[in-house]
N, CA, C and O atoms as CSV, one atom per row, in Angstrom:
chain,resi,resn,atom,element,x,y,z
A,1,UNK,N,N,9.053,27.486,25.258
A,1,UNK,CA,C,8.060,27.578,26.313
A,1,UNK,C,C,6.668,27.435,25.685
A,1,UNK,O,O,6.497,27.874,24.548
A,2,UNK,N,N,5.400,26.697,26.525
A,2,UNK,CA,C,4.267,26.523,25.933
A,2,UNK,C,C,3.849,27.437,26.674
A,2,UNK,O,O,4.117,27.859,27.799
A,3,UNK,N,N,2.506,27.898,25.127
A,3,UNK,CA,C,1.364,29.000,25.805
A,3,UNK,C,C,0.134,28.980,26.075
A,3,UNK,O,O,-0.757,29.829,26.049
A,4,UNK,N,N,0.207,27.558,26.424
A,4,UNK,CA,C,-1.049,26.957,26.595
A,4,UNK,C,C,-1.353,27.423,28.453
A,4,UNK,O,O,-0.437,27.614,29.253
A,5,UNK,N,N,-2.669,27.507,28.746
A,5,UNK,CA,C,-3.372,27.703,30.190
A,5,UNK,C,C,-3.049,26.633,31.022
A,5,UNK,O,O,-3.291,25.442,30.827
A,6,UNK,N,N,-2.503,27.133,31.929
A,6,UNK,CA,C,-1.912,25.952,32.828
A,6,UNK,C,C,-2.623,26.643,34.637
A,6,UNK,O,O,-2.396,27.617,35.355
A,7,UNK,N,N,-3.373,25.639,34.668
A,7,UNK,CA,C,-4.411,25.978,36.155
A,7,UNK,C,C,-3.726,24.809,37.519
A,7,UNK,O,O,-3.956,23.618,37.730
A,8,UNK,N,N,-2.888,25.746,38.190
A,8,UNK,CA,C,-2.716,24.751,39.109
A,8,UNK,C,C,-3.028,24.932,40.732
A,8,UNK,O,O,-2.826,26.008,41.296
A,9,UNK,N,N,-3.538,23.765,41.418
A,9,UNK,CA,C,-4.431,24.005,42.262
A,9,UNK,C,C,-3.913,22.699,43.222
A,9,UNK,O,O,-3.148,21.780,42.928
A,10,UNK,N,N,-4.646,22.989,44.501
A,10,UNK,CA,C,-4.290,22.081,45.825
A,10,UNK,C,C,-5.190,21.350,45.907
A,10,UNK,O,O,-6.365,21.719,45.899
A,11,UNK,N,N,-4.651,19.710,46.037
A,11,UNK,CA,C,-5.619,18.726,45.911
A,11,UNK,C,C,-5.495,18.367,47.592
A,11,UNK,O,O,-4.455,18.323,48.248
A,12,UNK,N,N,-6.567,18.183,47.955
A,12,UNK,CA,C,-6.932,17.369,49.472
A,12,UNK,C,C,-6.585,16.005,49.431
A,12,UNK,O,O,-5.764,15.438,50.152
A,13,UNK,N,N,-7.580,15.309,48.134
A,13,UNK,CA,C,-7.572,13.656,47.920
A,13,UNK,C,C,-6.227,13.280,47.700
A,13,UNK,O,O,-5.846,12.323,48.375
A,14,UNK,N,N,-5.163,13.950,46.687
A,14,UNK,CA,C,-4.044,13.198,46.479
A,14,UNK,C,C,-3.161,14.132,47.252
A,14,UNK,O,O,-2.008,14.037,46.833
A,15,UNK,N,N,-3.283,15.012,48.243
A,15,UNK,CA,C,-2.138,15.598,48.876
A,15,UNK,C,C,-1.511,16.068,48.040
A,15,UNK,O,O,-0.566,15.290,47.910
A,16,UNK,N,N,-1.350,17.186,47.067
A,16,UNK,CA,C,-0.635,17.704,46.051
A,16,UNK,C,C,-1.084,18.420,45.160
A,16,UNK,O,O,-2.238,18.312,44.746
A,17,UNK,N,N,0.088,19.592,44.560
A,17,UNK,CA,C,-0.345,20.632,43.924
A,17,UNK,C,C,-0.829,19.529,42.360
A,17,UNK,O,O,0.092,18.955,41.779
A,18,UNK,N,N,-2.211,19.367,41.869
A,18,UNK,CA,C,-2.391,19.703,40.581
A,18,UNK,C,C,-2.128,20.565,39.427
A,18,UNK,O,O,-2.879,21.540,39.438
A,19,UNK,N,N,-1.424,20.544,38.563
A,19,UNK,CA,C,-1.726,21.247,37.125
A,19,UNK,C,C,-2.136,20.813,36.033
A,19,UNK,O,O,-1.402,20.077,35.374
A,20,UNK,N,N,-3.659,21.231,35.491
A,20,UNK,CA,C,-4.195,21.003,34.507
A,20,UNK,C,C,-4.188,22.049,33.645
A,20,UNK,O,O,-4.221,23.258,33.874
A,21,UNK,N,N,-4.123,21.246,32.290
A,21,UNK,CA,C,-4.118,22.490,30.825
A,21,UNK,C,C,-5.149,21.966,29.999
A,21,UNK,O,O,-5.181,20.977,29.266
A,22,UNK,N,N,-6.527,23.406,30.454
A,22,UNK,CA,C,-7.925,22.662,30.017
A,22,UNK,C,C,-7.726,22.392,28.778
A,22,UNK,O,O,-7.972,21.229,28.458
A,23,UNK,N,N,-7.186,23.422,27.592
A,23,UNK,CA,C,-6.765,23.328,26.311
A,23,UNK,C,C,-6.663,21.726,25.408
A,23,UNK,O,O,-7.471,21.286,24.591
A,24,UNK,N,N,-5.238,21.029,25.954
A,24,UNK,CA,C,-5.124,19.525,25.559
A,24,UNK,C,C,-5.741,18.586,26.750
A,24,UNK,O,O,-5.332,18.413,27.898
A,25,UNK,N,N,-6.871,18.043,26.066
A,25,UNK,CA,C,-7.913,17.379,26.616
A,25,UNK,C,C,-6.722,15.730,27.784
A,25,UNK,O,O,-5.736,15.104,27.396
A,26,UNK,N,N,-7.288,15.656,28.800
A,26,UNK,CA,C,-6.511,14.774,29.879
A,26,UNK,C,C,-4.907,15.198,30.333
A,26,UNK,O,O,-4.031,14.527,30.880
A,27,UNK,N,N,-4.919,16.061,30.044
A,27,UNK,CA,C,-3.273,16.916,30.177
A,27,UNK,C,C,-3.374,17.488,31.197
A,27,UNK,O,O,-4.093,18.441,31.495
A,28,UNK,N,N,-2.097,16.491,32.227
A,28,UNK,CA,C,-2.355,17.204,33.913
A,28,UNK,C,C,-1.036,16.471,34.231
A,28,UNK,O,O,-0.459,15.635,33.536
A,29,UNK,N,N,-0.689,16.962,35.425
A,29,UNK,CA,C,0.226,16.374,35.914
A,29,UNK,C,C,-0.027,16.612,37.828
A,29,UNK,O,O,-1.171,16.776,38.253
A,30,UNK,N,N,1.070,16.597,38.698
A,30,UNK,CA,C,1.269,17.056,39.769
A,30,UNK,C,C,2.369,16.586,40.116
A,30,UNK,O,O,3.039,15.690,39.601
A,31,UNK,N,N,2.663,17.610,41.579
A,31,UNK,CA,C,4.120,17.276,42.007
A,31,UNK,C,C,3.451,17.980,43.625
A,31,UNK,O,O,2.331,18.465,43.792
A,32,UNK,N,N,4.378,17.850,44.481
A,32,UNK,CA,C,4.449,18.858,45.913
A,32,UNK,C,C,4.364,20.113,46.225
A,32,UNK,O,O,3.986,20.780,47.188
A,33,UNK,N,N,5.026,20.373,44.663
A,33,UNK,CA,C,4.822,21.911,45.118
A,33,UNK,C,C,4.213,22.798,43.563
A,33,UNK,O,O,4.032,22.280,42.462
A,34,UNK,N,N,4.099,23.583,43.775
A,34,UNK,CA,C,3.817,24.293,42.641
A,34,UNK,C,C,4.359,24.477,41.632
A,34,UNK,O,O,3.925,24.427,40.481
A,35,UNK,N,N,5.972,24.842,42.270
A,35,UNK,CA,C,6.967,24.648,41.041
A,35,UNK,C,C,7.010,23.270,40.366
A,35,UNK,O,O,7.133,23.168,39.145
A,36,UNK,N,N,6.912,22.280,41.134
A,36,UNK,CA,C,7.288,20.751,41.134
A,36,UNK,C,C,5.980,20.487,39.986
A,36,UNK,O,O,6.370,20.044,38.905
A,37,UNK,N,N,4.596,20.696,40.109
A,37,UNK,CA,C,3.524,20.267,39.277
A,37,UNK,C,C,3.783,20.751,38.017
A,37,UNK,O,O,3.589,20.064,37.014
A,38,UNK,N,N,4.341,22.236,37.970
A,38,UNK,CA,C,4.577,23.148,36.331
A,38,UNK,C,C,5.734,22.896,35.768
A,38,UNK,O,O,5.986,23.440,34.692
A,39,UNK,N,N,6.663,22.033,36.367
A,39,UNK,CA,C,7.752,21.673,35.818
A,39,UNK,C,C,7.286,19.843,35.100
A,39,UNK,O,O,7.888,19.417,34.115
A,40,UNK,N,N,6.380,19.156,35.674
A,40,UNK,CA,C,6.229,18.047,35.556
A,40,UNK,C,C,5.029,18.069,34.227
A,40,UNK,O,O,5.040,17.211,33.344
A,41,UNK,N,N,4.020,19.206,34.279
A,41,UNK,CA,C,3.076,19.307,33.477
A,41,UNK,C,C,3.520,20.169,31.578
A,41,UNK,O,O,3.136,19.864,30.449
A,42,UNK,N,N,4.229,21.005,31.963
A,42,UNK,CA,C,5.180,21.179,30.825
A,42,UNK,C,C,5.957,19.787,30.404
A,42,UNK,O,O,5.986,19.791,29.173
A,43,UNK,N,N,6.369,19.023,30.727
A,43,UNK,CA,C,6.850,17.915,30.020
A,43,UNK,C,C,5.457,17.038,29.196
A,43,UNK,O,O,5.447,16.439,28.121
A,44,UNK,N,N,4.298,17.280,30.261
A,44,UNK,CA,C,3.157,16.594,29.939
A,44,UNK,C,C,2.251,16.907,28.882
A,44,UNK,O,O,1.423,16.188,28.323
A,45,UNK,N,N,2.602,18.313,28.675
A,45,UNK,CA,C,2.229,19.233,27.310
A,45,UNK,C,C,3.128,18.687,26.072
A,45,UNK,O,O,2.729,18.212,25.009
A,46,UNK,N,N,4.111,18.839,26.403
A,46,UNK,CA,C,5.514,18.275,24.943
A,46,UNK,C,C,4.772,16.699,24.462
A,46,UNK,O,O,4.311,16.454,23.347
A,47,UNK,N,N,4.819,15.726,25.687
A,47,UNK,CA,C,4.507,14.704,25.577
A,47,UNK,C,C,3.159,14.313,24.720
A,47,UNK,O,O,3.189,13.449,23.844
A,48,UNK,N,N,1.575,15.292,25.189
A,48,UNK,CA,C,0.454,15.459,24.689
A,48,UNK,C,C,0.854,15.676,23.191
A,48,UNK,O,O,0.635,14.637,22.567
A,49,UNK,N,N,1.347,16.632,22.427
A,49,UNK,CA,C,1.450,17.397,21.259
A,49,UNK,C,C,2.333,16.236,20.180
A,49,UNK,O,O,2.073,16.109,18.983
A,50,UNK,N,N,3.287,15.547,20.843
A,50,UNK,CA,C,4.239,14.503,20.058
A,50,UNK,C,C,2.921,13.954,19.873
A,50,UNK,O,O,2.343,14.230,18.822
A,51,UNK,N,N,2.073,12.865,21.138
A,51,UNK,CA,C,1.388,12.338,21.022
A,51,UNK,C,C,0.613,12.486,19.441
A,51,UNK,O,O,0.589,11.848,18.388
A,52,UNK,N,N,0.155,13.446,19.870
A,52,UNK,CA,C,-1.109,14.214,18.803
A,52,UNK,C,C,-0.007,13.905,17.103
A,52,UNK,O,O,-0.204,13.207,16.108
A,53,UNK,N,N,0.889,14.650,17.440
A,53,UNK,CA,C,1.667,14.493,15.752
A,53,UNK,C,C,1.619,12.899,15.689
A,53,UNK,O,O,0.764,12.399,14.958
A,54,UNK,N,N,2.200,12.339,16.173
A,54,UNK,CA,C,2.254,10.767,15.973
A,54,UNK,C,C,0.873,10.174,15.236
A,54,UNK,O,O,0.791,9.520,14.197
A,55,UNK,N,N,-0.023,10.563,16.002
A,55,UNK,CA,C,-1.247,10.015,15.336
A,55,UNK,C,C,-1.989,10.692,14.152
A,55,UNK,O,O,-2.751,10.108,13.382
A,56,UNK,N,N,-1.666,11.981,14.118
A,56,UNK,CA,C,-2.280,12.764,13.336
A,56,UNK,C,C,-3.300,13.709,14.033
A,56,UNK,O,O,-3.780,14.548,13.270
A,57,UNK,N,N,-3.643,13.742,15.056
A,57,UNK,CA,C,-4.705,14.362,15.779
A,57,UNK,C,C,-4.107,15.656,15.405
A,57,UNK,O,O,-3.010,15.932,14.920
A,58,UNK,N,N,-5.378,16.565,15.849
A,58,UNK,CA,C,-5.487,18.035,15.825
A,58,UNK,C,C,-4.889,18.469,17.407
A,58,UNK,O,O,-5.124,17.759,18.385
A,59,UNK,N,N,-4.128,19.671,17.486
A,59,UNK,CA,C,-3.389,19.837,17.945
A,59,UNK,C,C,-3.956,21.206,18.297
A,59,UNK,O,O,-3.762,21.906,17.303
A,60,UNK,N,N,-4.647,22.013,19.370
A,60,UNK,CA,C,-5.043,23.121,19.466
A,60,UNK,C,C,-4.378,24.153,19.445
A,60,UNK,O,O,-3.390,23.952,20.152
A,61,UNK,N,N,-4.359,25.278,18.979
A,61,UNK,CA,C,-3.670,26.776,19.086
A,61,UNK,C,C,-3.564,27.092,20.286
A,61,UNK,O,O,-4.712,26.953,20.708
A,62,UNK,N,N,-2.761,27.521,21.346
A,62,UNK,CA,C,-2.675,27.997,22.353
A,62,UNK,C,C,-3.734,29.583,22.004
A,62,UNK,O,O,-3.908,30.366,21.070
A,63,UNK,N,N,-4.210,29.386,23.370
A,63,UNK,CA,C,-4.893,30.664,23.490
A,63,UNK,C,C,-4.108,31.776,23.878
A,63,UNK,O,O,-4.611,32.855,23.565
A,64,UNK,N,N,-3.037,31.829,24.459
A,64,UNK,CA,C,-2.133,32.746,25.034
A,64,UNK,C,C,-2.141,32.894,26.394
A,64,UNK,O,O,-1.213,33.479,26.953
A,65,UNK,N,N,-3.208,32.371,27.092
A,65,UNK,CA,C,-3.074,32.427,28.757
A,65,UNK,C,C,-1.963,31.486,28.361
A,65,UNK,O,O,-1.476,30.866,27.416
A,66,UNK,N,N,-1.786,31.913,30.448
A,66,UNK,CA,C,-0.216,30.944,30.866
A,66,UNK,C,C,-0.536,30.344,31.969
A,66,UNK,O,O,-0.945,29.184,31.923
A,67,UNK,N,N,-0.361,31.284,33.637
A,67,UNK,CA,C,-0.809,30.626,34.573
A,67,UNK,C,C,-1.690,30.907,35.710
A,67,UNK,O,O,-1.732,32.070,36.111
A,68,UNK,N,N,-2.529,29.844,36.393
A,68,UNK,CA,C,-3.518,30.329,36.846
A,68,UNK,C,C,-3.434,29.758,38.014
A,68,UNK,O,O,-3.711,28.559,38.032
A,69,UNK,N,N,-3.051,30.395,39.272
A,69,UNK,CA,C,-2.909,29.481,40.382
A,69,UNK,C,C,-4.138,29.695,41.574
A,69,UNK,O,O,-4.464,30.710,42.189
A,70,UNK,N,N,-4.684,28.261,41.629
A,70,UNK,CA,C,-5.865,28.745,42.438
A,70,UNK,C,C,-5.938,27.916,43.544
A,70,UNK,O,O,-6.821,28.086,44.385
């Protein structure tokens, strides 16, 4: 499980729950529902971090928040 801050919120424009993780910079996802965005954005975190190893990038420490539903 990641322990990175995961903020997920109701979008008007795209009709759908957002989840963003301010932490890894462009790391977001969404889905319909709430569950649906944090299940889709956790893959989007794994995906971010490979990313990052692949290239060598720096890879931030989780702060220890988890979730923030607003």
């Amino acid at each position: 499980m990641n322990k990175y801050e995961i903020i997920i919120y109701w979008s008007d424009e795209d009709q759908a729950f957002v989840a963003e993780v301010p932490e890894l910079s462009g790391c977001m996802a969404h889905g319909p529902t709430q569950e649906a965005a944090l299940a889709q954005v956790n893959e989007a975190i794994q995906l971010w971090i490979d990313t990052a190893k692949e290239h060598g990038d720096p890879i931030p420490a989780p702060k220890g928040r988890r979730l923030i539903l607003a």
